[in-house]
Rosetta silent file (secondary structure, phi, psi, omega in degrees, C-alpha in Angstrom):
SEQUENCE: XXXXXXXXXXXXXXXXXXXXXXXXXXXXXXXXXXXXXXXXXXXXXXXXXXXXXXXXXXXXXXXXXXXXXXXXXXXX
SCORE:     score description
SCORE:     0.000 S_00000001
   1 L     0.000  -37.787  158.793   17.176  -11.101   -3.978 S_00000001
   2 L   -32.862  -36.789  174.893   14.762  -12.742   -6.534 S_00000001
   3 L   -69.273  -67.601 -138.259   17.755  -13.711   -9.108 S_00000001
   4 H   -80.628   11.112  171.553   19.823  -15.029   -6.913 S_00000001
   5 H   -72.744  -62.511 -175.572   16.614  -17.560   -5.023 S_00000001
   6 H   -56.614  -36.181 -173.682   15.704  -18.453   -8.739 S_00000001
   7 H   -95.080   -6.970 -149.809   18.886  -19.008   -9.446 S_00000001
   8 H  -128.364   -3.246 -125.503   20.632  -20.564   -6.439 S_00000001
   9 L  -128.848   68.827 -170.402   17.023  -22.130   -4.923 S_00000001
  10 L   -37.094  126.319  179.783   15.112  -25.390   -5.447 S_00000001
  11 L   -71.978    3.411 -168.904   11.765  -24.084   -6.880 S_00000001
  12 L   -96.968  -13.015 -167.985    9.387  -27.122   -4.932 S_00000001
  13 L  -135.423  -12.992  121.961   10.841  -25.540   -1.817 S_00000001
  14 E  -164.971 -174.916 -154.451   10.989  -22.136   -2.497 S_00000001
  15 E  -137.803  146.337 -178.558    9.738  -19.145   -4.933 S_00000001
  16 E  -133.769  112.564  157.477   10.827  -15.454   -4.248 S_00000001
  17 E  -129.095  128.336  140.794    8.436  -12.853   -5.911 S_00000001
  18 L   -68.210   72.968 -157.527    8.963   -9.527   -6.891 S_00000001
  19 L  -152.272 -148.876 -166.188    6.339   -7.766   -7.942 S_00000001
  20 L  -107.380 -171.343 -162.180    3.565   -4.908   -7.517 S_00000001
  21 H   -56.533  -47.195 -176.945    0.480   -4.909   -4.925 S_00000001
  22 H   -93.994  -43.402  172.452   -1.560   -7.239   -6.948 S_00000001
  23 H   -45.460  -45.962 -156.606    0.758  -10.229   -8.081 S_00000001
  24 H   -75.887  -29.863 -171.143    1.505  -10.531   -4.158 S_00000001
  25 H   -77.283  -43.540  160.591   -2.508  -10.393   -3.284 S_00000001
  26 H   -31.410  -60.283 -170.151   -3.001  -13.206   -6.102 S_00000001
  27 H   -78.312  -23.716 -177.124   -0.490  -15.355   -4.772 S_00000001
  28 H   -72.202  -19.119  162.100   -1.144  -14.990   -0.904 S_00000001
  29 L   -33.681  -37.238 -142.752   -4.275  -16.568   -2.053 S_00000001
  30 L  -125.562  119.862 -107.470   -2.409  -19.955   -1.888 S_00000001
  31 L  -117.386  103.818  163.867   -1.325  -22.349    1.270 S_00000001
  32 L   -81.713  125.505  152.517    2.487  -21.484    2.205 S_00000001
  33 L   -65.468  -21.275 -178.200    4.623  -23.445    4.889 S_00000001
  34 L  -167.979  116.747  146.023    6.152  -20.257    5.486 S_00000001
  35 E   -69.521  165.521 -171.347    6.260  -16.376    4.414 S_00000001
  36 E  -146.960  115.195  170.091    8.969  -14.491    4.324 S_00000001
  37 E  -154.211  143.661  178.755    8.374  -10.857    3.385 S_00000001
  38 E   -90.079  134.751  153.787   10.457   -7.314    2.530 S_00000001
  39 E   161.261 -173.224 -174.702    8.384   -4.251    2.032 S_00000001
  40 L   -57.481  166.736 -176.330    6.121   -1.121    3.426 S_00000001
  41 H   -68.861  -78.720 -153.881    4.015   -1.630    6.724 S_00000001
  42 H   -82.477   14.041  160.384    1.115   -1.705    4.875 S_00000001
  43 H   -85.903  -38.374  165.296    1.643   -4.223    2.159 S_00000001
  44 H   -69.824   -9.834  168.289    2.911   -6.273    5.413 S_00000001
  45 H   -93.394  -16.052  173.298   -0.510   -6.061    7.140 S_00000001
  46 H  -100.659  -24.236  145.200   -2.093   -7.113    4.386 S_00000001
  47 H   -29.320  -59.625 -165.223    0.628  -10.470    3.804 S_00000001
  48 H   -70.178  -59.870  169.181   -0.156  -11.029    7.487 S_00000001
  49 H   -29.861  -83.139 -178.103   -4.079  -10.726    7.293 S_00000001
  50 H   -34.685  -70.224 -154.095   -3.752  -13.630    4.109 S_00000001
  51 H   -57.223  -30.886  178.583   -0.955  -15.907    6.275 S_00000001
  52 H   -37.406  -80.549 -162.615   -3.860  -15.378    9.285 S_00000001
  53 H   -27.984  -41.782  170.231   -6.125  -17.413    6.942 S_00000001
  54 L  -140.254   59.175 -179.041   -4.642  -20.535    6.869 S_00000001
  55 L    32.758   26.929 -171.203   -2.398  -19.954    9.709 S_00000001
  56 L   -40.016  104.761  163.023    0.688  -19.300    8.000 S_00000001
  57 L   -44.061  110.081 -155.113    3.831  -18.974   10.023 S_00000001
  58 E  -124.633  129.644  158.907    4.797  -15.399    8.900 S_00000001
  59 E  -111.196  130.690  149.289    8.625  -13.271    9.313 S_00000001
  60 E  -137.537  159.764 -160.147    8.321   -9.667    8.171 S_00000001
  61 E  -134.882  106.884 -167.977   10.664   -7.287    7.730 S_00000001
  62 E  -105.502 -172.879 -164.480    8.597   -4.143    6.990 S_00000001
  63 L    65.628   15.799 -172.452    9.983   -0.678    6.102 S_00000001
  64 L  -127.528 -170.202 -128.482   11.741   -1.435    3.783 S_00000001
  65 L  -109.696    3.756 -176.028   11.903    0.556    0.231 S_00000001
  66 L  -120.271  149.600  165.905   11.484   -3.212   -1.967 S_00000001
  67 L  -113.866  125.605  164.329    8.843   -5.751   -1.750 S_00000001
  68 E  -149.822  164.977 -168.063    9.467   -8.966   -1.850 S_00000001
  69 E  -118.103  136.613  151.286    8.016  -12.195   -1.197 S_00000001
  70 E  -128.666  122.385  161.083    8.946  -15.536   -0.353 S_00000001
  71 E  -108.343  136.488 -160.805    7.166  -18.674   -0.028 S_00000001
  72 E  -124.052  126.200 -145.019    8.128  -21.717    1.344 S_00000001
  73 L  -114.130  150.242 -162.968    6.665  -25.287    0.665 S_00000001
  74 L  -100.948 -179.966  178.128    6.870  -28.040    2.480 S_00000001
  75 L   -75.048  -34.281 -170.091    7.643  -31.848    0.831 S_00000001
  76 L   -80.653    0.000    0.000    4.584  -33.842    1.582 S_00000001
């Protein structure tokens, strides 16, 4: 899912990461328009705790056996 976002995907509007437990806690650090995220329950409670922070408008799709991330940025 990562290729084809990178590849098919304006990057100013949005970035698909794929990665382990700590690239995603790094990055949730950082003001989103939107989350988007694939992966285990409990990598998705802790996405949702971060999008809490600055009120992030969060879809998750938990359970499932990949993690991935999407963020989505607004224009202004």
């Amino acid at each position: 899912m990562c290729k084809l976002i990178a590849k098919y995907m304006d990057p100013k509007v949005c970035c698909a990461i794929g990665g382990s437990f700590d690239e995603t806690n790094k990055l949730l650090k950082y003001r989103f328009d939107h989350i988007f995220f694939t992966g285990s329950t409990k990598i998705g409670k802790v996405v949702l705790r971060a999008a809490a922070e600055h009120l992030t408008p969060t879809t998750l799709e938990m359970g499932g056996k990949r993690q991935d991330l999407l963020g989505f940025f607004s224009r202004s």
